[in-house]
Steps between C-alpha positions, in 0.01 A plus 500: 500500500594869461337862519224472271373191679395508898427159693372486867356189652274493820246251648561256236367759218801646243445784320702613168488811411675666174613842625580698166218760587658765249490294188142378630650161619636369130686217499859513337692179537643566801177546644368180342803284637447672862142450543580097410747527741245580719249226427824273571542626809099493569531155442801416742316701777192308431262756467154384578355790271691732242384868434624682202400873419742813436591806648386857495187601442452480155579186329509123603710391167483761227644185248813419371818717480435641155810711469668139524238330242561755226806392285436134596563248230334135508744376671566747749067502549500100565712573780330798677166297389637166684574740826195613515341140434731360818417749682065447502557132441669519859198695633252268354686202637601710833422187795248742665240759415572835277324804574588786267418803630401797242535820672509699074635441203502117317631497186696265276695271715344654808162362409664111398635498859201573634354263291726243634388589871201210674321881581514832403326844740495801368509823603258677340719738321669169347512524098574197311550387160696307214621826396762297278356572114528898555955323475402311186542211698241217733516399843832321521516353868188262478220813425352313186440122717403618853280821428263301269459251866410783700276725304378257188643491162305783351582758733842366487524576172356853501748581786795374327350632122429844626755524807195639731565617859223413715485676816423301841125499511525349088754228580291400744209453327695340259648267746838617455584563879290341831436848643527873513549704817578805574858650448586577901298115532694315281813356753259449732295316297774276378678477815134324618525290258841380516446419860196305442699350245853392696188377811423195259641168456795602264584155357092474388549843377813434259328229436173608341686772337736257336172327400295823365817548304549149379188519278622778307879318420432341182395753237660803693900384489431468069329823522722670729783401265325561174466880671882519583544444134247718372616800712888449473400511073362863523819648612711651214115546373487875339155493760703404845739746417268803409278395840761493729674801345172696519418414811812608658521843286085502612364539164265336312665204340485445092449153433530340135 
């Protein structure tokens, strides 16, 4: 771990929190490698619940480090694309429950790990969205298999087609996250939970979660890896470049 992660660990609940509140939480490598790091050493503690969420008051995980996607090549994408993958594999499989905590912004990356969280409370000034086609790319760290799970394939698609932000009350409704609270509410809310949480049985808990997520294995490792592909092809893509270039000069991009 380093800087831009924090870990703390108390009553059996760890909580993770990615502490780059002046780039709105991205994740650059580094960042990526230290919050592993800290599922690692979630793991050897043997948390009986895991919290994720970010600091400041704006943003959980404004998405990927896009400063670092920009001149990627295919190769160079298939191996910030596998980092990523690791990375919300290792929260999916984590041996206890995930809460993500959404205290703002959810976008790109941010919104695939909290996708690979068992629950997700927001704060009800939480936005989220696969924000990833305004880059001329798709969701790259598992977007495309597990938000069709969660919300249905349609509205899947329309959030992925259209890159829609849906604030808290909409995701909601749309069975994106469990609940909404309000802002001040929101630790308290999820520290409730996390102690109900690490107060049951934990080997019946890892077990039904390694159950829940046994019945999605099959198809989602060939989609998961038919994404990787898909995504690391649209770098060097006049599109990926112009999106990311755009975005970070904030204009409005010119795609072919």
């Amino acid at each position: 771990m380093n800087d831009t992660v924090r870990y703390e660990i108390d009553g059996g609940v760890a909580t993770i929190t990615v502490d780059r509140p002046d780039k709105l939480n991205a994740l650059n490598v580094e960042t990526l490698h230290a919050l592993r790091d800290a599922l690692d050493t979630a793991a050897e503690d043997e948390a009986r619940v895991l919290v994720i969420t970010g600091a400041g008051e704006k943003a959980f995980v404004a998405g990927a480090d896009i400063s670092h996607m920009k001149d990627l090549g295919p190769s160079e994408a298939h191996e910030y694309a596998t980092l990523g993958h690791d990375l919300i594999e290792a929260i999916e499989s984590f041996p206890a429950p995930v809460i993500a905590a959404i205290n703002g912004y959810a976008f790109g990356g941010g919104a695939e790990i909290a996708l690979g969280c068992d629950m997700r409370v927001a704060s009800e000034r939480a936005i989220i969205g696969q924000t990833e086609i305004d880059l001329g790319i798709i969701p790259g760290w598992g977007g495309t298999q597990r938000l069709p799970r969660l919300v249905g394939d349609e509205v899947a698609r329309r959030l992925i087609y259209f890159g829609d932000r849906v604030d808290a009350s909409d995701a909601n409704e749309l069975g994106l996250v469990g609940e909404v609270v309000a802002h001040d509410e929101l630790y308290d809310r999820v520290d409730d939970l996390a102690a109900e949480l690490a107060s049951q049985p934990a080997f019946a808990l890892a077990a039904a979660k390694e159950a829940i997520n046994q019945s999605h294995e099959g198809p989602q490792a060939a989609g998961l890896a038919f994404e990787r592909r898909t995504w690391t092809s649209l770098f060097g893509t006049h599109d990926q470049r112009e999106g990311m270039e755009a975005f970070l000069a904030d204009r409005e991009p010119d795609f072919e």
